[in-house]
N, C-alpha and C positions, 0 to 999 in steps of 0.2 A: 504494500500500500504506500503513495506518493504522500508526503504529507505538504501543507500549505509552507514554501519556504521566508525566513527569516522577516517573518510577520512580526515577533517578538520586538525586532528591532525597529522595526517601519511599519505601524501596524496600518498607515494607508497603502500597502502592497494587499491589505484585505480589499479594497476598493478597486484595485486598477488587475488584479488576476483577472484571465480572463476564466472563465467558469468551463470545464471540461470535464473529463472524466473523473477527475478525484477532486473537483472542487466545485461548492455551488454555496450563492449565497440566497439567506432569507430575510422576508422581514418577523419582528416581534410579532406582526397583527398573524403571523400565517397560522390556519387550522394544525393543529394535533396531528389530523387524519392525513392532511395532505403534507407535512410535513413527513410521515411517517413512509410515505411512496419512496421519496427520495432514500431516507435510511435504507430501506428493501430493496431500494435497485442497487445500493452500493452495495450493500450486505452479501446480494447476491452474484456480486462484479468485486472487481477489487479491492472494495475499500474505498476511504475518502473524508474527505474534512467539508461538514458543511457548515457556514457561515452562517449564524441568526445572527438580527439584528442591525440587517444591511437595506435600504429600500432604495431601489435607484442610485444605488455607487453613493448613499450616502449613511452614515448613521445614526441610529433611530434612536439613540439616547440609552435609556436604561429600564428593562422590562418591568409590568405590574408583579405583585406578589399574584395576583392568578394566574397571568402567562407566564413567568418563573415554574409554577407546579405545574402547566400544563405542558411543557418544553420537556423539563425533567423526568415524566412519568409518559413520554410519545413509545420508547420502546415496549414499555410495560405494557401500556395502556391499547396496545395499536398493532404490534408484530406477530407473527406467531409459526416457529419459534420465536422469541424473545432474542430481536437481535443486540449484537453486543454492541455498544457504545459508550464512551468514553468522553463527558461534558466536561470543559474545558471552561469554563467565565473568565473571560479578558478583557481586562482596562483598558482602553483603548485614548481615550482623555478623559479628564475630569466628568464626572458625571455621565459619561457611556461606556457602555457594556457591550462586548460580542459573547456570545454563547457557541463558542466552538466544538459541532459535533463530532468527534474522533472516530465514523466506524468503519468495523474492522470487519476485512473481508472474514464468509464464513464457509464451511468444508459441508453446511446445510443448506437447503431450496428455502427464502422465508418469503411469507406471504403476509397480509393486512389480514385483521382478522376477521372483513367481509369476504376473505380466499382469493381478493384478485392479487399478482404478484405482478413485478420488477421487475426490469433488469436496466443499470446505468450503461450506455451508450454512448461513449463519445460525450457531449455536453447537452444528453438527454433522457431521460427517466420514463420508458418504454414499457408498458404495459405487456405483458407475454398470452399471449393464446394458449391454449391446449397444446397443439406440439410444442411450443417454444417451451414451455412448460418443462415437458416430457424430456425432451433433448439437454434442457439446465438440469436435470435430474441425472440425464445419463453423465455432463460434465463433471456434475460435483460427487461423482461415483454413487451414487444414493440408488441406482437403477444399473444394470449391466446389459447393453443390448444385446452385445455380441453371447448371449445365453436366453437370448429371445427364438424364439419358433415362427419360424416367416410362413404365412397363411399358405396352405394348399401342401408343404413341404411333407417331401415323404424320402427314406433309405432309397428309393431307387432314383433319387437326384444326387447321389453320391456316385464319383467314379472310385469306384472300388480298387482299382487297382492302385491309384493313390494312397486311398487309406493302408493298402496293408502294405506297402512301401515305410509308411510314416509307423502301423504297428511292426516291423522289423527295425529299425529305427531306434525305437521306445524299448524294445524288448519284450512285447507282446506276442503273446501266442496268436491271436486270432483279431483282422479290423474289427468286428464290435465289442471284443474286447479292448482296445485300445479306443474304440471309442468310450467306451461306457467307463473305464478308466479316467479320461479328461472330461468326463460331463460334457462330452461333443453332444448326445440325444438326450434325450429326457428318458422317464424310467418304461413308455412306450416304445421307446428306440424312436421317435421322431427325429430327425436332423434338429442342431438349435443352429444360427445364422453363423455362427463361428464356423460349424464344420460343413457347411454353403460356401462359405467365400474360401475357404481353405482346400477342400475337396470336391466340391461341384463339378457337375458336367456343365452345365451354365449359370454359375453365379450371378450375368446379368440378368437374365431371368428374373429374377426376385430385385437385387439389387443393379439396378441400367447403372448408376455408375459410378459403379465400382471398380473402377478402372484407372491408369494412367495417361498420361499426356502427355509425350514429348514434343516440345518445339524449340527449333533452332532459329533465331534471329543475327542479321548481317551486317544490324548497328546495333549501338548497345543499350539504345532508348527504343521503347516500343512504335514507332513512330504510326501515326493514323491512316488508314484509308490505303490511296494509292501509291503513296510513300512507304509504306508498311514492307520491311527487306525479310517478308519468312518465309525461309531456305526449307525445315522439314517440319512436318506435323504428321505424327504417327503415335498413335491408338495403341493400348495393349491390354487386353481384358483376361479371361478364364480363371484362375484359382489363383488366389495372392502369391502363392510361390512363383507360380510362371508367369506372373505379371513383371513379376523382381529379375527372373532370370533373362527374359526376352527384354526388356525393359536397357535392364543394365547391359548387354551387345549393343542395344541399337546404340545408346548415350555412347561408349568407349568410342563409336566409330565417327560420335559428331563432334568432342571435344575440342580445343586446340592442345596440344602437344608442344611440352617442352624439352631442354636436356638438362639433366639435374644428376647430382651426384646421389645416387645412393647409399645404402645402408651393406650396401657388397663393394662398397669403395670404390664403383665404378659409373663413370658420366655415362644414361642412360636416356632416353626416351619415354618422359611421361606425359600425364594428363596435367596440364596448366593447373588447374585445380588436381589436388592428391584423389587418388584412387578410393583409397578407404573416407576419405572426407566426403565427399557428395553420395558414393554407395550409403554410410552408415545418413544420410542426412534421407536418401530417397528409402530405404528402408523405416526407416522411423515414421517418415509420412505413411506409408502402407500400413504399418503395424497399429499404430496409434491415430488414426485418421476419424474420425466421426461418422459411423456408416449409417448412424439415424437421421444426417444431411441428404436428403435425397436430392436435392438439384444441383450439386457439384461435385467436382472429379478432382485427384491428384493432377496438378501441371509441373512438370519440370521443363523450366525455362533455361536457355541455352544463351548467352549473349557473349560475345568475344573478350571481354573483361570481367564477368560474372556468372552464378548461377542463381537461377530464382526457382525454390522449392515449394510451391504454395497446398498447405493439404486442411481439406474442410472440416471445422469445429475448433474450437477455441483449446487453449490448453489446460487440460484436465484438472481439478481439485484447487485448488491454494498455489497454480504453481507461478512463480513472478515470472513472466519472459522477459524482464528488464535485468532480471540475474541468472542467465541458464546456466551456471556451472555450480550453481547450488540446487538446481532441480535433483529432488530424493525418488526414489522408484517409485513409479506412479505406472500405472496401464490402464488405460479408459477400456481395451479391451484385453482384462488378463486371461483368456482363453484363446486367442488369439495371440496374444503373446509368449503363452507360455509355447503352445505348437511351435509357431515359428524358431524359438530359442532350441526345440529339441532339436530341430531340424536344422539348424546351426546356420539360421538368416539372422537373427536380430538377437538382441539382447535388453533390457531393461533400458527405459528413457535417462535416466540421469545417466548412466555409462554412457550409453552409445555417444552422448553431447559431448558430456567432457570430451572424448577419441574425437571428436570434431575440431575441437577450439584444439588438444595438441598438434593434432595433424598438420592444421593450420601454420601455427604457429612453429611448429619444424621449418617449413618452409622460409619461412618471412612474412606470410601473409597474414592480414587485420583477421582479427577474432569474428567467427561466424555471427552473423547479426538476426535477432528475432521481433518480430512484430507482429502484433493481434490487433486481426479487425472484427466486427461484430458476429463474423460467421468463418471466420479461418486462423491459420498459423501462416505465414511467412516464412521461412529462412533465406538467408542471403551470404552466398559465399563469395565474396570479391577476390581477385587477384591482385591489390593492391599490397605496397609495400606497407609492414607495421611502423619502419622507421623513418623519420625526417629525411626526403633526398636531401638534406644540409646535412645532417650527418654522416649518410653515407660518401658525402664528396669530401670530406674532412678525412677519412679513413683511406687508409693504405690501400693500393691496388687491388691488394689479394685478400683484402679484407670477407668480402660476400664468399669467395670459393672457402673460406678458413670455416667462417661461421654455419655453411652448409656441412660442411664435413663436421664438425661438431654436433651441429643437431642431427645427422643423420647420424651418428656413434649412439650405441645402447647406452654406452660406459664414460667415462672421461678418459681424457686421449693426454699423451705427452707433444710438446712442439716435435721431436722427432716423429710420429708416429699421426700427426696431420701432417705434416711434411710429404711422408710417404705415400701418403693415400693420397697427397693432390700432384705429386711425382716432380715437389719441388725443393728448395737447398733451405737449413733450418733458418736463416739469416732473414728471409721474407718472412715466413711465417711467424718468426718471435714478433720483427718487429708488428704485426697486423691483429696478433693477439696481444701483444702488449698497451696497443691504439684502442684495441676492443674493449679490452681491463679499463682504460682509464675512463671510456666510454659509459662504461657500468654493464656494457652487453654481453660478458663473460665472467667464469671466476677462475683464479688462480689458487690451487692446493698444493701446500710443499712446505718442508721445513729453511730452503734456503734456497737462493740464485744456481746457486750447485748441486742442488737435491737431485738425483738419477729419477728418482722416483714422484716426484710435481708434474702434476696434471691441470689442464685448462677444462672446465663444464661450466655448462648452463644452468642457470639458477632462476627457474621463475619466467613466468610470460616475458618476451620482450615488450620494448616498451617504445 
């Protein structure tokens, strides 16, 4: 949750924010009830601070002892659950008062206690329908689709030979028994929608799109209409596994290609973006993607200095996307996840991210970027440098070859032994690790200038 900044000090930065998603202000005269919308939409969205006390960017002075208790008693009085909020009264000048509401995103659906509910929007307080409902239930884990029963569904919409691919796999004797092991059926043996997208002989069938979308563009802005430079657009549907496998040939053959040294000490031929960074980013979209969205698809976007990963529904539970290397293991569909992980595609969302932002950052390139809009996830892989080109024109020649080889090493290396792998004389390389050190972009370990045994590693994101 954002909170209102350095209001404390300037408390007319309460007047000139503009009001978005984690801030809104009110006046003293507002209803209880209608005050209590906004708590629920934020409750139900991330969080936020709303401002009483405000009318038209000015302030209202200092509230009645009736509007005092009825301010106070809006969660009690009005939510249900009972959401959490945190009253804040701030002196703002002599004789006025803000009543600053603290709350705080919640891991529950809360509703008004006439049952209509919420959700904060951007710089608005959204009223939810029956699906929208339903789908903030399956977000906040409170519902699990993916162990829902897709109407009409029967065992013989399962390709069989699949399944006992996946029960040899697992170590099952028999496919319904390795289904009826993962609560793929119900205790009928019905399919439930997890082992449809997984094992189906047509998943779109039930789910149209549940599928991916690769496109290759020839500028790096999506440009309009007749202008518009897109190079490929190819479709990949059937069972999430081989949505992944066909998926990931077609991508390897549209990338740009660089030469980079690897982790076998030798300049090779890769993907401008790393290999394992955009697989583990387009796996994550499949695995963890929202299949209760029915009118949008996985896009993997291709552009010559980036990749845009965009996959439907918001991200799951409590999780911040303004801090993904703290995201804790979460699966909006853990039956689907867990398949996939035996089957040794994906692994848990907090892992798979962190191996993003490293992979990343091996390279040289800026920390994977995430953003949520009211019906999706984002990711954005840049090929952009992390460091100041002022820095790097300060630096030794062989500075970029030196700090490759390093991040490509499992271990810490000696100047001899980067030397070797970049098949040059130790006198460059000191001096370009010694540039790096002073830089702060390396560390040096040793007891002395003459230690046989001092090693140069990396310590921590670059910066």
């Amino acid at each position: 949750m954002k909170d209102v900044p350095n209001y404390r000090a300037d408390p007319q930065l309460l007047l000139q924010l503009p009001e978005d998603q984690w801030f809104e202000r009110k006046s003293f005269r507002i209803q209880p009830k209608d005050l209590a919308k906004t708590v629920v939409g934020m409750a139900n969205a991330e969080g936020g601070v709303i401002a009483v006390g405000i009318t038209n960017r000015s302030f209202d002075g200092t509230p009645t002892a009736a509007q005092d208790n009825r301010l106070r008693q809006t969660a009690l009085d009005h939510t249900d659950p009972t959401a959490r909020v945190n009253i804040e009264v701030f002196d703002v000048n002599e004789g006025q008062q803000v009543y600053l509401f603290h709350v705080l995103p919640s891991e529950w659906v809360h509703y008004l206690k006439s049952g209509e509910c919420y959700l904060r929007v951007g710089d608005e307080t959204r009223q939810l329908n029956a699906d929208d409902i339903l789908e903030l239930r399956y977000t906040k884990g409170e519902q699990q689709f993916d162990a829902t029963i897709p109407p009409r569904a029967e065992i013989a919409d399962l390709d069989m030979d699949l399944v006992e691919s996946y029960a040899a796999a697992i170590g099952s004797s028999s496919a319904n028994d390795a289904l009826k092991a993962r609560n793929l059926v119900n205790r009928d043996g019905v399919p439930r929608t997890a082992a449809i997208l997984l094992f189906g002989r047509n998943p779109q069938e039930f789910f149209p799109n549940a599928h991916i979308r690769v496109l290759r563009f020839g500028e790096d802005e999506r440009l309009p209409g007749y202008w518009q430079q897109l190079i490929a657009d190819e479709r990949f549907d059937g069972p999430l596994p081989q949505q992944i496998l066909q998926a990931q040939e077609a991508i390897k053959g549209m990338l740009p290609k660089v030469r980079r040294l690897t982790s076998a000490g030798l300049f090779e031929d890769e993907d401008l973006i790393p290999h394992d960074v955009w697989l583990e980013g387009l796996v994550n979209a499949v695995i963890h993607r929202s299949y209760s969205v029915a009118g949008d698809h996985i896009r993997f976007e291709i552009y010559p200095g980036r990749i845009e990963i965009s996959s439907p529904g918001r991200f799951p539970g409590l999780v911040d996307p303004t801090q993904p290397e703290s995201i804790a293991r979460f699966a909006r569909n853990p039956l689907i996840a867990r398949v996939t992980a035996e089957l040794r595609i994906g692994q848990e969302l907090g892992e798979g991210i962190r191996r993003m932002f490293a992979g990343m950052r091996r390279v040289g390139f800026a920390d994977p970027e995430y953003r949520q809009t009211s019906g999706s996830v984002i990711l954005t892989l840049k090929a952009v440098q992390r460091l100041d080109p002022k820095m790097w024109n300060a630096l030794p020649p062989r500075a970029s070859s030196v700090l490759s080889a390093l991040s490509a090493s499992a271990r810490p290396m000696s100047t001899g032994e980067v030397a070797d792998v970049l098949g040059l004389s130790n006198p460059p390389v000191r001096r370009a690790l010694q540039a790096m050190r002073d830089a702060g972009l390396v560390q040096w370990r040793g007891n002395g200038p003459r230690d046989p045994r001092a090693v140069w590693y990396l310590e921590g994101p670059l910066q």
